[in-house]
C-alpha positions as a Markdown table, in Angstrom:
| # | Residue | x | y | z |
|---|---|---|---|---|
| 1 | Unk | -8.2 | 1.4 | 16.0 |
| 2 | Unk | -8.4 | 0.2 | 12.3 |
| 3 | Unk | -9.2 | 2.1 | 9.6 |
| 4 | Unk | -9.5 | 0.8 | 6.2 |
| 5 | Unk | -9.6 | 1.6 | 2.1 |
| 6 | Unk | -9.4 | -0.2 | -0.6 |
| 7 | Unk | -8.6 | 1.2 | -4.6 |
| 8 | Unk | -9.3 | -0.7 | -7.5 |
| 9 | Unk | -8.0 | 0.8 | -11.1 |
| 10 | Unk | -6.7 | 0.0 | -14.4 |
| 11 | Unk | -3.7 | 1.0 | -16.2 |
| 12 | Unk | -2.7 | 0.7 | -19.9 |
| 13 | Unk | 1.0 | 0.0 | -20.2 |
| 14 | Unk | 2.9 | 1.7 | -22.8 |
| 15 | Unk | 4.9 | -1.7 | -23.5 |
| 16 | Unk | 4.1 | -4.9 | -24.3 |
| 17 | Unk | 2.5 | -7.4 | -23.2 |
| 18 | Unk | 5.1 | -9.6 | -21.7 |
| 19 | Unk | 6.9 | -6.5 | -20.2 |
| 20 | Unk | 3.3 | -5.7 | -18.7 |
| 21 | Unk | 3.0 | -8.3 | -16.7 |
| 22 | Unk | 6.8 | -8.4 | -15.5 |
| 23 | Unk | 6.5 | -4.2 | -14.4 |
| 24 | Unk | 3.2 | -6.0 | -12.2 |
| 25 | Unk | 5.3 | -8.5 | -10.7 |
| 26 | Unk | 8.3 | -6.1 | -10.3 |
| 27 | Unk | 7.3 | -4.3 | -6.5 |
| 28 | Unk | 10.3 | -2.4 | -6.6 |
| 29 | Unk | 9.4 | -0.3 | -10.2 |
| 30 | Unk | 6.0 | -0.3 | -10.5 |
| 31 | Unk | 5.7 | 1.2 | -6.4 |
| 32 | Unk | 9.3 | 3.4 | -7.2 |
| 33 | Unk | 7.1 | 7.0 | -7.7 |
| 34 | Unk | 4.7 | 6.0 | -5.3 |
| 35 | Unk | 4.6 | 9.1 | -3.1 |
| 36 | Unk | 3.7 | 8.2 | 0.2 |
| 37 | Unk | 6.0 | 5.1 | 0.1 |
| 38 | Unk | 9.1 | 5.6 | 1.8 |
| 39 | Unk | 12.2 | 3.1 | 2.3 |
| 40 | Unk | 10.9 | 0.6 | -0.6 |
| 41 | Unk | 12.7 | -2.5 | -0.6 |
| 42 | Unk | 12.1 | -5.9 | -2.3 |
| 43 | Unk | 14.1 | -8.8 | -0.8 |
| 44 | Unk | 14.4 | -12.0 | -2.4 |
| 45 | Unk | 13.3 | -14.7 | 0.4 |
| 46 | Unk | 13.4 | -18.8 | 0.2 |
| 47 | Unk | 10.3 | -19.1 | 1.6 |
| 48 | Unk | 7.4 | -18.0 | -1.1 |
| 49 | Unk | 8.1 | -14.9 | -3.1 |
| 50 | Unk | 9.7 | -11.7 | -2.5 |
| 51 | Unk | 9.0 | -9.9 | 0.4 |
| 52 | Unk | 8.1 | -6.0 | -0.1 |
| 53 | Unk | 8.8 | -3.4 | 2.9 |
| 54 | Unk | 8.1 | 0.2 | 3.4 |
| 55 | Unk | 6.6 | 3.1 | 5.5 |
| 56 | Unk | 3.4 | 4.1 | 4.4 |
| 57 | Unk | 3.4 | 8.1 | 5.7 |
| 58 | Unk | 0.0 | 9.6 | 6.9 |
| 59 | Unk | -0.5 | 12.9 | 8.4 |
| 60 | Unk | -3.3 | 13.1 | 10.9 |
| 61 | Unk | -4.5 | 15.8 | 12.7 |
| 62 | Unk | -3.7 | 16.3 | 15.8 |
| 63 | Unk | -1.2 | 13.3 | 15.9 |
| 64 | Unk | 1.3 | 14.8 | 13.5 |
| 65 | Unk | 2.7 | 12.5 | 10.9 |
| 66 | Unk | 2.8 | 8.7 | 11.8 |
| 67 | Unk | 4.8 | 6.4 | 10.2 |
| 68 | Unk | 3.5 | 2.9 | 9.3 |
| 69 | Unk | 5.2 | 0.1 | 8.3 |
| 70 | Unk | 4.3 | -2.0 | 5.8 |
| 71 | Unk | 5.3 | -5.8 | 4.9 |
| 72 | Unk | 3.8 | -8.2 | 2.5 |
| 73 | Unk | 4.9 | -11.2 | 0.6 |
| 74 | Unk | 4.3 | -11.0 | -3.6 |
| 75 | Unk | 2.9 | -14.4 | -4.8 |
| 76 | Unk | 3.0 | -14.7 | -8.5 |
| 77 | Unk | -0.3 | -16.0 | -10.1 |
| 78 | Unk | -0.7 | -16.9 | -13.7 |
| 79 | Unk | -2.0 | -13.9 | -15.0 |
| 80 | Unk | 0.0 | -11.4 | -12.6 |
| 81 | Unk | 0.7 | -11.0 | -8.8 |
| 82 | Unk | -1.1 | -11.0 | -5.5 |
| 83 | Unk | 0.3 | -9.3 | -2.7 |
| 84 | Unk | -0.1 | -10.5 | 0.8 |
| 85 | Unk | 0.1 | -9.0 | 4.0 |
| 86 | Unk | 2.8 | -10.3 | 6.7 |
| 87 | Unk | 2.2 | -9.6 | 11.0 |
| 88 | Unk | 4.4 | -7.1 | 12.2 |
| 89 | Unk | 5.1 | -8.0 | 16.2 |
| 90 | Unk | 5.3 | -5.4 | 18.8 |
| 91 | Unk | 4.2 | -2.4 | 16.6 |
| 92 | Unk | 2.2 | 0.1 | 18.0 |
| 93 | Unk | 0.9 | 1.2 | 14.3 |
| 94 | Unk | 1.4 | -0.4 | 11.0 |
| 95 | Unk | -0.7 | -0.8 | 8.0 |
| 96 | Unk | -1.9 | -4.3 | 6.2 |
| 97 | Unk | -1.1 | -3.9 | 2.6 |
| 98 | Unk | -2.9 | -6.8 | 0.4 |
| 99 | Unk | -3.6 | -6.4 | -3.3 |
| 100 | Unk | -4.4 | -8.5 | -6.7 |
| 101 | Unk | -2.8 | -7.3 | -9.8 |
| 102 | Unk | -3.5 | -9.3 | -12.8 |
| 103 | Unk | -2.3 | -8.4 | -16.8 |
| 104 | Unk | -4.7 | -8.8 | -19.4 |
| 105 | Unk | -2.8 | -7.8 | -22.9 |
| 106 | Unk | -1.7 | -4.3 | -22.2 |
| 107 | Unk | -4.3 | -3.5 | -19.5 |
| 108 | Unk | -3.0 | -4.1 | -15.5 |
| 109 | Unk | -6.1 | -4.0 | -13.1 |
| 110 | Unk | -4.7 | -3.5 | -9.6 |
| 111 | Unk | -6.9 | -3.6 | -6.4 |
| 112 | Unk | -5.3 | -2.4 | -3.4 |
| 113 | Unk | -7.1 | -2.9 | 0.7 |
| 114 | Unk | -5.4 | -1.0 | 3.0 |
| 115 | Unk | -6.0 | -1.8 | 6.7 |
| 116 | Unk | -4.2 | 0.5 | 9.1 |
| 117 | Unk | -3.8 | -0.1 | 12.8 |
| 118 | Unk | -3.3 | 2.7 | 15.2 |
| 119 | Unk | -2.8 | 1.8 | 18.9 |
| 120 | Unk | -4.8 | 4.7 | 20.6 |
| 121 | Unk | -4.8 | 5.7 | 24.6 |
| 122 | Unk | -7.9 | 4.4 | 26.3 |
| 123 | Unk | -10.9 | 6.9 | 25.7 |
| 124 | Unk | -12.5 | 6.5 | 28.8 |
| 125 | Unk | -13.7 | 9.5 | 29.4 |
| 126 | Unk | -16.7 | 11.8 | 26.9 |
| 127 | Unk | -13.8 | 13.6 | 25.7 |
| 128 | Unk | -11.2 | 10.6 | 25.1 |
| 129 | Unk | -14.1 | 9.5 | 22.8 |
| 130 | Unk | -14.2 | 12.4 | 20.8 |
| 131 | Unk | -10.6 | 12.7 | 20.3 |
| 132 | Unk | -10.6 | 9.3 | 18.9 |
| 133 | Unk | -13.7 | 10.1 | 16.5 |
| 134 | Unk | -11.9 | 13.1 | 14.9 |
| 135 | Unk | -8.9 | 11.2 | 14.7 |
| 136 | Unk | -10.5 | 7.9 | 13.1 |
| 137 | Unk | -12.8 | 10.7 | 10.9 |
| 138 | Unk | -9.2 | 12.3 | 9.9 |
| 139 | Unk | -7.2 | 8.9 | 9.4 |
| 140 | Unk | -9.8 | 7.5 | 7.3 |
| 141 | Unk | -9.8 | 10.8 | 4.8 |
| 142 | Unk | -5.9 | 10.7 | 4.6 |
| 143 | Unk | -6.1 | 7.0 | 4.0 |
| 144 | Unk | -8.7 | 7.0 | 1.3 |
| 145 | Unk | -6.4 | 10.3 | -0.1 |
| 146 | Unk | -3.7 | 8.5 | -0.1 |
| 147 | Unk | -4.9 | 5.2 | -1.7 |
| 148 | Unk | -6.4 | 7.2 | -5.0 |
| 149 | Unk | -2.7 | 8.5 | -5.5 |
| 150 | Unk | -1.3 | 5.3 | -6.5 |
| 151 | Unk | -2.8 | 4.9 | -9.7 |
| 152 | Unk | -1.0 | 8.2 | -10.6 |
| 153 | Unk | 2.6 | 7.3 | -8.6 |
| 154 | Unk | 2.2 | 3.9 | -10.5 |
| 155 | Unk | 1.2 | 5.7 | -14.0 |
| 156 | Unk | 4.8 | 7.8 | -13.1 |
| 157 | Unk | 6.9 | 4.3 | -12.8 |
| 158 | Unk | 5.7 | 3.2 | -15.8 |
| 159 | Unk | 7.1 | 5.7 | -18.2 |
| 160 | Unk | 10.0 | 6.1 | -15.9 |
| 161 | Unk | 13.6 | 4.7 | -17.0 |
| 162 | Unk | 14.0 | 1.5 | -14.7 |
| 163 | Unk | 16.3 | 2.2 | -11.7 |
């Protein structure tokens, strides 16, 4: 099953312009108060950009909470960042997180698609079917919850000392 949402906002940062656009291209800030976000961490790779990992926490119905992990790679772009999602092998759930953030003086406009993937028993049966449609109905409103939190975890990081 995959469920999907997508958030697109903008920010004013309370800084200038230059420490703008490095709070976009710093992962590990800007996503610190970030609610849902658990086990945040930014490694510094060879191979194209940091790589940000976490576990995206979503509590569905009937399922309880489910963890899903999370890994994409940050690509800097001129005016900002773009985050890309990276395959995660042999999980039975995990979420795609891919975004574009991009600094224009003081303003950051971020746009976020989440793509969560949820390995679900074969619904083979009338009432299999229905299961999966209240969970899918249920998954999608947590998803779409959780996704119009982050302009409010990322307006927290912003006035928060650095860690």
């Amino acid at each position: 099953m995959q469920i999907e949402a997508e958030q697109t906002f903008t920010l004013e940062f309370p800084g200038t312009p230059q420490e703008a656009l490095a709070f976009l291209r710093d992962p590990a800030r800007s996503l610190a108060y970030v609610r849902f976000l658990r086990g945040l961490s930014v490694t510094q790779t060879d191979a194209g950009g940091p790589e940000v990992r976490a576990v995206l926490l979503v509590n569905v119905p009937m399922l309880g909470e489910i963890d899903l992990p999370l890994h994409s790679r940050l690509l800097h772009t001129p005016q900002g960042a773009t985050l890309e999602a990276q395959p995660l092998e042999g999980e039975r759930a995990w979420i795609e997180l891919n975004g574009d953030g991009t600094a224009e003086d003081r303003l950051l406009r971020y746009t976020f698609r989440f793509t969560a993937h949820i390995e679900m028993p074969s619904a083979e049966k009338w009432g299999g079917a229905a299961f999966e449609k209240m969970v899918r109905a249920a998954a999608e409103r947590t998803l779409s919850r959780l996704a119009h939190e982050l302009p409010e975890g990322i307006g927290q990081s912003m006035t928060a000392r650095p860690l």
